[in-house]
Backbone as CSV, one residue per row, in Angstrom:
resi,resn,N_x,N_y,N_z,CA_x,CA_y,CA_z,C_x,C_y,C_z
1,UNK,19.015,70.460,54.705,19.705,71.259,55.699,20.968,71.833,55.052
2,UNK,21.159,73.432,55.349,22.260,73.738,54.714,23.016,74.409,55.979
3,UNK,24.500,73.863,55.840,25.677,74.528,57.045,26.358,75.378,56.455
4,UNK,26.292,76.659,57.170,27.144,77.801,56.775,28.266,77.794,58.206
5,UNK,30.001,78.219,57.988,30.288,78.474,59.101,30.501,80.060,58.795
6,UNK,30.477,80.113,60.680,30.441,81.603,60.814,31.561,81.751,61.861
7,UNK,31.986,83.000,61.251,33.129,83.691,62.267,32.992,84.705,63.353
8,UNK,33.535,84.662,64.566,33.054,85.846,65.687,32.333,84.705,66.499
9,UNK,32.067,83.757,66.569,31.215,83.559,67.445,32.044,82.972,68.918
10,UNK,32.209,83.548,70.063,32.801,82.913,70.577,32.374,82.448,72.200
11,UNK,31.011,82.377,72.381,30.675,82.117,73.773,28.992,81.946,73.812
12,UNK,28.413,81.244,74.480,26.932,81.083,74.353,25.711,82.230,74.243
13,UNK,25.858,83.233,74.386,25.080,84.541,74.121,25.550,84.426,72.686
14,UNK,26.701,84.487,71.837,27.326,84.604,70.498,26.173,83.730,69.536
15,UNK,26.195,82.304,70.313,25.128,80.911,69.414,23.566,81.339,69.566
16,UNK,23.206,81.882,71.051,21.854,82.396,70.740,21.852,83.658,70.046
17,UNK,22.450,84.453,69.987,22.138,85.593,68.859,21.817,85.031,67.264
18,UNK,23.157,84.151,67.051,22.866,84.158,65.703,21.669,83.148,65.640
19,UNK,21.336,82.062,66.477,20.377,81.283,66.461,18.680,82.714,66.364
20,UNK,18.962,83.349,67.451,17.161,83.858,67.027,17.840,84.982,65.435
21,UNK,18.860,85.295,65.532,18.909,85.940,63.674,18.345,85.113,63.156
22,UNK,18.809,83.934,62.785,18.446,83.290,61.892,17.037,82.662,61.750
23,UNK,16.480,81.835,62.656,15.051,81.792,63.072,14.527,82.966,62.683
24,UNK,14.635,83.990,62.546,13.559,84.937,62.307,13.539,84.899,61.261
25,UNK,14.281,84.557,60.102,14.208,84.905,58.752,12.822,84.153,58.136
26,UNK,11.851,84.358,57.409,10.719,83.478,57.009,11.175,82.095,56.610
27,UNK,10.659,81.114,56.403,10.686,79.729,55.676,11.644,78.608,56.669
28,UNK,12.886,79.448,58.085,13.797,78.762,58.744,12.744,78.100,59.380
29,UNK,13.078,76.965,59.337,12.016,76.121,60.585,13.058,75.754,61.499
30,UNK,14.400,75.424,61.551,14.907,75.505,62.936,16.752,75.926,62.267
31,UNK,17.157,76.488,63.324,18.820,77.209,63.514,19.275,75.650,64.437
32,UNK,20.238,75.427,63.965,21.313,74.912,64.700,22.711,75.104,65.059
33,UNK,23.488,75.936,66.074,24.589,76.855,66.031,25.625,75.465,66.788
34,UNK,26.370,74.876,66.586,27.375,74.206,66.809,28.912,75.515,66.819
35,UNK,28.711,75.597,68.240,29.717,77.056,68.499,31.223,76.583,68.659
36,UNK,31.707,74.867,68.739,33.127,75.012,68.627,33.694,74.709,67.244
37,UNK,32.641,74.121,66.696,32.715,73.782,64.679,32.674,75.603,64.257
38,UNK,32.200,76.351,64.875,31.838,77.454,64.293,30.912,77.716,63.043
39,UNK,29.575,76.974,63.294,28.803,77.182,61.838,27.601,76.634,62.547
40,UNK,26.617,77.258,61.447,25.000,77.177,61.995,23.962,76.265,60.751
41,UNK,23.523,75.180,60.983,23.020,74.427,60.212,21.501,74.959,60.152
42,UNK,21.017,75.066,59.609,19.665,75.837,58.732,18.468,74.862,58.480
43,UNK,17.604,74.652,58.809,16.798,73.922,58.147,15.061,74.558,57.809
44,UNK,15.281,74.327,56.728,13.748,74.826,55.994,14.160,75.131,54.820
45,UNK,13.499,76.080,54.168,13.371,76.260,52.621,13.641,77.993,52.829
46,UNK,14.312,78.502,53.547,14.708,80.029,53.595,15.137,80.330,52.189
47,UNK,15.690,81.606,51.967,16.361,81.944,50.804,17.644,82.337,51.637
48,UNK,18.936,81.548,51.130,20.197,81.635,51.831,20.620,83.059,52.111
49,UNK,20.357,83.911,51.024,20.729,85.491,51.253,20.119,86.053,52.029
50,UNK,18.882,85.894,52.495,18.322,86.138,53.591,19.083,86.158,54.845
51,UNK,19.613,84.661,54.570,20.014,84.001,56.034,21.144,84.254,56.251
52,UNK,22.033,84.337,55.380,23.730,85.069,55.619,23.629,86.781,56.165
53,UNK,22.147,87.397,55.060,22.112,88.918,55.679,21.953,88.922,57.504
54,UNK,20.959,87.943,57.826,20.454,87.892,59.485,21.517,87.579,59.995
55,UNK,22.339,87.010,59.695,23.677,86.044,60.717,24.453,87.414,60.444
56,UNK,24.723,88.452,59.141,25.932,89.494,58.989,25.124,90.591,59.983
57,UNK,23.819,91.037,59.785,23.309,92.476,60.524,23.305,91.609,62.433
58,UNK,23.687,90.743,62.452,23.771,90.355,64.004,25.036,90.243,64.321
59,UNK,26.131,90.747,63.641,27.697,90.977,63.695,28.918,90.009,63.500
60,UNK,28.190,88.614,62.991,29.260,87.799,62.476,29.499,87.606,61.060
61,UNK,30.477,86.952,60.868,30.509,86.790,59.508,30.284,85.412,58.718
62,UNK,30.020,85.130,57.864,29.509,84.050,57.098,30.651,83.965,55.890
63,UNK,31.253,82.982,56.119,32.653,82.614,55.228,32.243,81.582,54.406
64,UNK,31.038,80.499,54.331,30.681,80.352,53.235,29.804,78.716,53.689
65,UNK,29.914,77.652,53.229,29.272,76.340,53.611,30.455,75.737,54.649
66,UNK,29.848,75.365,55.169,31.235,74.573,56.204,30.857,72.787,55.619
């Protein structure tokens, strides 16, 4: 499992957005968005650039591993 935190997120529509971004990317087998830590724990075998692009084209930002 890898935790990225992300910035912008600030209310429950915010955690399901980036949650189905990220889920969609191939190989995610599940998103986990912990919205007052501010970061989304990843699990599967994705390719991380993938997964930072889905979390950035859904309007937050990805500041790095939390």
């Amino acid at each position: 499992m890898v935790t990225l935190k992300v910035s912008g997120m600030t209310c429950g529509h915010c955690a399901q957005t980036v949650t189905r971004a990220v889920e969609a990317v191939p190989a995610v087998e599940r998103a986990l968005v912990d919205l007052k830590a501010g970061a989304v724990s990843v699990e599967g075998n994705a390719d991380m650039a993938a997964v930072r692009k889905a979390i950035e084209d859904a309007g937050y930002e990805v500041e790095g591993a939390a």
